[in-house]
C-alpha positions in Angstrom: 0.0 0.0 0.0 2.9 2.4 0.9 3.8 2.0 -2.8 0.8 2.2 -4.1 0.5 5.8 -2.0 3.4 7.2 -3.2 3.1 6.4 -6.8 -0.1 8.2 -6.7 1.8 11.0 -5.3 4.1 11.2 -8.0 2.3 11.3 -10.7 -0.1 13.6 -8.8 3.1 15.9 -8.5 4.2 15.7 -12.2 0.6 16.2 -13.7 0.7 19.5 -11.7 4.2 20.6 -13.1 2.7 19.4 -16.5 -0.6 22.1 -15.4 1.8 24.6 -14.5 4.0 24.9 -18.3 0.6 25.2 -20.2 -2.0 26.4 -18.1 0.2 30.2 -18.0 -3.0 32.1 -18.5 -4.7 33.9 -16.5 -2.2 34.6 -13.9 -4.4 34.3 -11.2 -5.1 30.4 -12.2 -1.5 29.7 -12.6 -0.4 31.1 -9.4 -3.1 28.4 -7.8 -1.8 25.6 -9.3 1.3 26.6 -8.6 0.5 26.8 -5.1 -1.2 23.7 -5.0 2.2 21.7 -5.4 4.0 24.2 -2.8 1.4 23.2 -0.7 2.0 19.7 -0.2 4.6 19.0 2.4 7.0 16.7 0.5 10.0 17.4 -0.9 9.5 16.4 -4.3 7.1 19.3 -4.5 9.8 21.9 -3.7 10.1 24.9 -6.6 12.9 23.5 -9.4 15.9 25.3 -10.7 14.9 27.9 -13.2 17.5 25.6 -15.5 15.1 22.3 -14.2 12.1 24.2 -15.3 13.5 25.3 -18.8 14.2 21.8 -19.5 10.7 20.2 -18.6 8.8 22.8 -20.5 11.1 22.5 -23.7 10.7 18.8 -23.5 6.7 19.1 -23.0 6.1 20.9 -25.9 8.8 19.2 -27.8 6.2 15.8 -27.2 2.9 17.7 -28.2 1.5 19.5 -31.2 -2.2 19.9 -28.7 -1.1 21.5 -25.4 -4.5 21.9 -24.7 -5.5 18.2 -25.6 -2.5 17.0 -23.3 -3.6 19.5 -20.8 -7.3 18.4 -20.5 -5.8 14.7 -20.4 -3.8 15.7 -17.2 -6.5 17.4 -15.4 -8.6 13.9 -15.7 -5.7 11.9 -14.8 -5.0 14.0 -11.5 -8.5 13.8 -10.6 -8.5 9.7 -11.1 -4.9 10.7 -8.7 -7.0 12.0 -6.4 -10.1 9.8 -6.6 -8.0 7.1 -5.7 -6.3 8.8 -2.6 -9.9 9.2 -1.1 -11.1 6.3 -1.8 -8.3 5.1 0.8 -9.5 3.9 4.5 -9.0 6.7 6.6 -6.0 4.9 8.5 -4.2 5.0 5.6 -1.2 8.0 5.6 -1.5 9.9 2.8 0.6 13.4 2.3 -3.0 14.9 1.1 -5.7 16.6 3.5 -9.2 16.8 2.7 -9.2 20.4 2.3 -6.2 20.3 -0.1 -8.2 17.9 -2.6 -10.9 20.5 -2.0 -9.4 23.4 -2.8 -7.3 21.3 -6.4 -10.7 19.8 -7.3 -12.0 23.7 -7.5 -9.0 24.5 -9.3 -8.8 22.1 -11.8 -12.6 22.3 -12.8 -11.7 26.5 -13.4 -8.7 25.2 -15.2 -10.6 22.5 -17.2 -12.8 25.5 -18.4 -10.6 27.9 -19.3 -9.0 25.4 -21.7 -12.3 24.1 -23.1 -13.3 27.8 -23.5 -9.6 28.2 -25.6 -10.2 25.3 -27.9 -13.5 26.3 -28.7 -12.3 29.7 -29.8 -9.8 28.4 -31.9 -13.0 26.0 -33.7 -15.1 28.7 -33.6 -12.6 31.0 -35.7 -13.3 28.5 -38.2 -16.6 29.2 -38.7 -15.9 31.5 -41.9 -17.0 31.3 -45.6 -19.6 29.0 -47.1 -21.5 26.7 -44.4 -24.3 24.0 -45.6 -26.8 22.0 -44.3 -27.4 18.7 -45.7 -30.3 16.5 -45.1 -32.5 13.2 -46.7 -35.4 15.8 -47.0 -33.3 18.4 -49.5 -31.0 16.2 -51.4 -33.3 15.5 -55.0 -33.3 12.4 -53.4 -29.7 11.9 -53.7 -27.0 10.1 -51.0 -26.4 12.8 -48.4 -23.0 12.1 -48.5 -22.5 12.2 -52.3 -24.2 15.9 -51.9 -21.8 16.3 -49.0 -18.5 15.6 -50.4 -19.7 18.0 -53.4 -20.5 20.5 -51.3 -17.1 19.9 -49.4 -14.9 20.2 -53.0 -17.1 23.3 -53.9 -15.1 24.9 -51.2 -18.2 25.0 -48.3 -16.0 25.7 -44.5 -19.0 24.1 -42.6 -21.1 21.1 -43.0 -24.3 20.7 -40.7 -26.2 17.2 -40.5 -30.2 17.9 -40.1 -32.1 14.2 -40.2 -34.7 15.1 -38.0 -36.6 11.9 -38.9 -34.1 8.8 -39.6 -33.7 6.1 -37.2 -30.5 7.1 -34.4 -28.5 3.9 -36.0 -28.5 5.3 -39.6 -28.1 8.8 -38.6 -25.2 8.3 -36.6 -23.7 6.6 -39.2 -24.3 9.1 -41.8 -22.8 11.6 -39.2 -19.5 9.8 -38.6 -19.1 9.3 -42.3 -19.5 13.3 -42.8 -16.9 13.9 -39.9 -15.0 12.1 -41.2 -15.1 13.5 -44.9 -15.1 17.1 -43.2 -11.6 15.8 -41.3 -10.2 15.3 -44.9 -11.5 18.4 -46.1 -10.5 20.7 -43.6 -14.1 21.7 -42.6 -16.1 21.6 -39.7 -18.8 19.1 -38.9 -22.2 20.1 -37.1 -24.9 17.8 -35.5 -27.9 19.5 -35.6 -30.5 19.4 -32.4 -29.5 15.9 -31.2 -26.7 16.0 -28.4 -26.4 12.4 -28.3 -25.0 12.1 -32.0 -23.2 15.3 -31.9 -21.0 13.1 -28.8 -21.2 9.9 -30.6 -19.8 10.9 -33.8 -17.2 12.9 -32.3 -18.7 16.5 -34.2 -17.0 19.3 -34.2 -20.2 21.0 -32.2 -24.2 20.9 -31.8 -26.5 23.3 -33.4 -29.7 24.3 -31.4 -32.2 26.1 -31.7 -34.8 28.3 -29.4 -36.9 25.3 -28.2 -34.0 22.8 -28.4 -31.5 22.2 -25.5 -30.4 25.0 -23.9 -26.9 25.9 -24.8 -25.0 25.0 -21.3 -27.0 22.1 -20.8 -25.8 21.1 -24.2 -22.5 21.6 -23.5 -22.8 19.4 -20.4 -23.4 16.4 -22.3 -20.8 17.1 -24.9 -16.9 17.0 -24.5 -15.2 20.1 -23.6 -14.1 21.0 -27.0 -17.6 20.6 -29.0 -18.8 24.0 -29.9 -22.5 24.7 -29.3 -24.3 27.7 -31.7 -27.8 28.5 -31.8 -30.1 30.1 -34.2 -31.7 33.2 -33.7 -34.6 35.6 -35.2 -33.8 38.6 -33.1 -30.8 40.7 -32.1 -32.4 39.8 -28.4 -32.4 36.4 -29.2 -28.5 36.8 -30.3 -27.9 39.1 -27.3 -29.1 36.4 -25.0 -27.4 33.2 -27.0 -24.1 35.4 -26.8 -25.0 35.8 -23.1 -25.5 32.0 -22.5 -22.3 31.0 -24.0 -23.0 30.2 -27.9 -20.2 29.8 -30.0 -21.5 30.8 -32.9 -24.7 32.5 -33.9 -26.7 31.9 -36.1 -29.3 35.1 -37.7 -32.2 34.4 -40.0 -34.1 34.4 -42.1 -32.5 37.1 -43.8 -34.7 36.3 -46.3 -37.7 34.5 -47.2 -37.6 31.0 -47.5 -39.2 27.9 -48.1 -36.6 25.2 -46.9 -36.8 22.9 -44.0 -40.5 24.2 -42.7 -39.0 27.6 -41.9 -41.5 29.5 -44.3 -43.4 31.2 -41.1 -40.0 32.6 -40.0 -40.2 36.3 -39.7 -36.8 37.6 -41.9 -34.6 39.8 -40.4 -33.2 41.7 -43.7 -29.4 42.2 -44.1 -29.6 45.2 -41.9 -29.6 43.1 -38.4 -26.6 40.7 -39.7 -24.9 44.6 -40.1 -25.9 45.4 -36.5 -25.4 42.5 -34.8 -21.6 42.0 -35.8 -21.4 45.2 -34.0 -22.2 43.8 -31.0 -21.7 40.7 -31.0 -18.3 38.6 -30.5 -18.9 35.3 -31.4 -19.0 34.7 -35.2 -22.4 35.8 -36.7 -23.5 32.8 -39.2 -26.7 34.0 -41.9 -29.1 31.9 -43.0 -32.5 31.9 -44.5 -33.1 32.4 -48.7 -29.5 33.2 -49.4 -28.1 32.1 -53.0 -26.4 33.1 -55.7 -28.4 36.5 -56.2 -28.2 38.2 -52.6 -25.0 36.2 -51.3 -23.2 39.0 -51.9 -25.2 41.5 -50.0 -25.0 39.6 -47.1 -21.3 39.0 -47.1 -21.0 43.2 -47.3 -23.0 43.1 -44.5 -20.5 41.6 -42.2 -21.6 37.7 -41.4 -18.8 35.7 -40.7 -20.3 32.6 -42.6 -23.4 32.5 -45.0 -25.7 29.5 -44.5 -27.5 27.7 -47.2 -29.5 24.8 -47.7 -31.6 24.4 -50.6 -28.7 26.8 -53.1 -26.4 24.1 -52.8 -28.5 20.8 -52.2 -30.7 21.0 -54.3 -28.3 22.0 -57.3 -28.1 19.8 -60.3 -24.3 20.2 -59.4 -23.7 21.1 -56.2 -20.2 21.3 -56.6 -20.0 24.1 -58.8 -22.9 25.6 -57.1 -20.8 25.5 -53.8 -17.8 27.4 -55.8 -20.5 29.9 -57.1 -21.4 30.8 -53.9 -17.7 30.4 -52.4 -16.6 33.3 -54.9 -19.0 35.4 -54.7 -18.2 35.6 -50.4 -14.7 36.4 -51.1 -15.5 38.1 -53.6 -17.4 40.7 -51.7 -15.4 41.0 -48.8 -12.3 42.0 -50.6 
C-alpha cells in the first residue's frame, strides 16, 4: 500500500508541473496551481531550478502539437490521482488533507474551463466562408453524403447534419461518415438538435435552436471541445445566446424562404446581420433564402459565414454551385 501511495503522489506531482508549463494564462489560475504543489509537504514538490524548469517545458512541448488536448488529459488523470487517494481507509497515511483535494478539485474544474473555453475559440474561428446544411429531406433524393463531399470540394467551411426523422443507428452513421469526410476536407462538422449524435460521432459541435436544449445544458453532455451555436430571429435572441455561451450565432431568415419548414419565420433583412456584428463577438452565421443573387449582399454586411441549404443541395451540381457561392463571399469581402 505504501507503494501504491506514493506512486499516486508522484504522478499527482508531475501532472501538476505538466498544469503549470501550459496552463500560463490567466495569472491568477496559474499562481493556484502553482501553489497547490508548494502546498503539499513533500520534498518532491519543492520549486525546481529555473535551468530544471527550462528543461521540462522544452521537452513538453517538444512531445505535443495539442497543449491543450494533453492539458485536458492531465487534469482527468490528476482527478482519477486523487479519486483514488480518497477512496483510501482513513488509517491510511497519505501526504494529502481533505481540504487540499478540496481546494485542487476547484482549481482544476476552473482550469478544465478555461481550456475548453480556448479550444472552442480556436473551432469557432473556423466558422468562416460557405456553411451548408445537408439532409435526406433536401438532397433530389440523392446520398447525403454524395451531396456532401460535393459540397465539401465546392469549397463550403462548414457542413451541418439535419435528419430530424431517420432512425439514431443510420443517422449516426451518416454523421461519422460526414466527420470524417469534413476531417479530410478541412471543414467543420455540425450535428444539428441531437446531443447524443453530436457526442457519438465525435462532431465538431451541436447546433440548437430556441426550443432545443439550452446551450449549457448542451454543452454538459458534450466533450469540452464541442462548440455549441444556436439560431436566432432577433438581435435579443442573439444578445441572450451570446450571453448564454454560444459559440457561434446563427441570424435568419435574412430572407424569405421555403426550406426545412421555416416558411413562417419572420426575416430579419441584411440590416440586423450589419448590427449584430457590431455587437456581437462570437461569429455571426446568416441563413435563411440566401443564394447566388443576394449572397453577396449579405457578405458586405458583415456575417462571418453565409448559410444555405436548398442553393447548394438541391443543385443539379452542387459542386460548382458551392464554388458559385464560395466566390462570390470572397468576392465581396475584398
Amino acid at each position: 500500500m505504501i507503494h501504491f501511495v506514493a506512486a499516486q503522489v508522484h504522478s499527482l506531482i508531475e501532472d501538476i508541473r505538466l498544469l503549470e508549463t501550459f496552463v500560463t494564462a490567466p495569472l491568477g489560475l496559474y499562481s493556484d496551481i502553482k501553489m497547490l504543489r508548494e502546498a503539499l509537504p513533500l520534498p518532491e514538490a519543492a520549486d525546481l531550478s529555473p535551468a530544471e524548469t527550462q528543461e521540462r517545458r522544452t521537452a513538453f512541448r517538444m512531445h505535443t502539437k495539442d497543449a491543450s488536448g494533453l492539458t485536458l488529459g492531465t487534469i482527468g488523470h490528476l482527478s482519477k490521482s486523487m479519486d483514488a487517494l480518497e477512496a483510501l481507509s482513513p488509517d491510511t497515511i497519505a501526504p494529502i488533507s481533505h481540504e487540499w483535494v478540496k481546494r485542487a478539485r476547484m482549481v482544476l474544474s476552473r482550469a478544465e474551463e478555461k481550456v475548453g473555453a480556448d479550444l472552442r475559440a480556436a473551432t469557432a474561428a473556423k466558422v468562416r466562408g460557405l456553411y451548408v446544411i445537408v439532409g435526406p429531406d433536401a438532397t433530389n433524393g440523392r446520398p447525403v453524403a454524395d451531396v456532401a463531399t460535393a459540397a465539401l470540394r465546392g469549397g463550403a467551411r462548414v457542413l451541418q447534419l439535419r435528419d430530424k426523422a431517420g432512425d439514431k443507428g443510420q443517422v449516426l452513421a451518416t454523421a461519422k461518415k460526414l466527420k470524417a469526410l469534413c476531417n479530410e476536407h478541412e471543414a467543420l462538422f455540425i450535428m444539428n438538435d441531437d446531443v447524443d449524435l453530436a457526442a457519438l460521432s465525435d462532431a465538431h459541435g451541436l447546433h440548437v435552436g430556441q426550443g432545443d436544449l439550452p446551450v449549457q445544458g448542451a454543452r454538459r453532455l458534450l466533450i469540452l471541445r464541442q462548440l455549441v451555436g444556436r439560431s436566432n430571429n432577433t438581435l435579443e435572441e442573439a444578445l441572450q445566446s451570446q450571453a448564454d455561451g454560444a459559440d457561434y450565432i446563427a441570424i435568419g431568415a435574412v430572407f424569405p424562404t421555403q426550406t426545412m419548414g421555416k416558411a413562417q419565420r419572420k426575416t430579419v433583412g441584411v440590416e440586423t446581420i450589419r448590427k449584430a456584428k457590431d455587437v456581437l463577438s462570437p461569429p455571426v452565421v446568416a441563413i435563411g433564402g440566401i443564394n447566388a443573387s443576394n449572397i453577396a449582399e449579405v457578405a458586405r454586411a458583415g456575417a462571418d459565414c453565409v448559410c444555405v441549404v436548398s442553393a447548394v443541395t438541391t443543385a443539379r451540381d452542387p459542386e460548382a454551385a458551392a464554388r458559385q457561392l464560395v466566390t462570390a463571399i470572397e468576392s465581396a469581402k475584398k
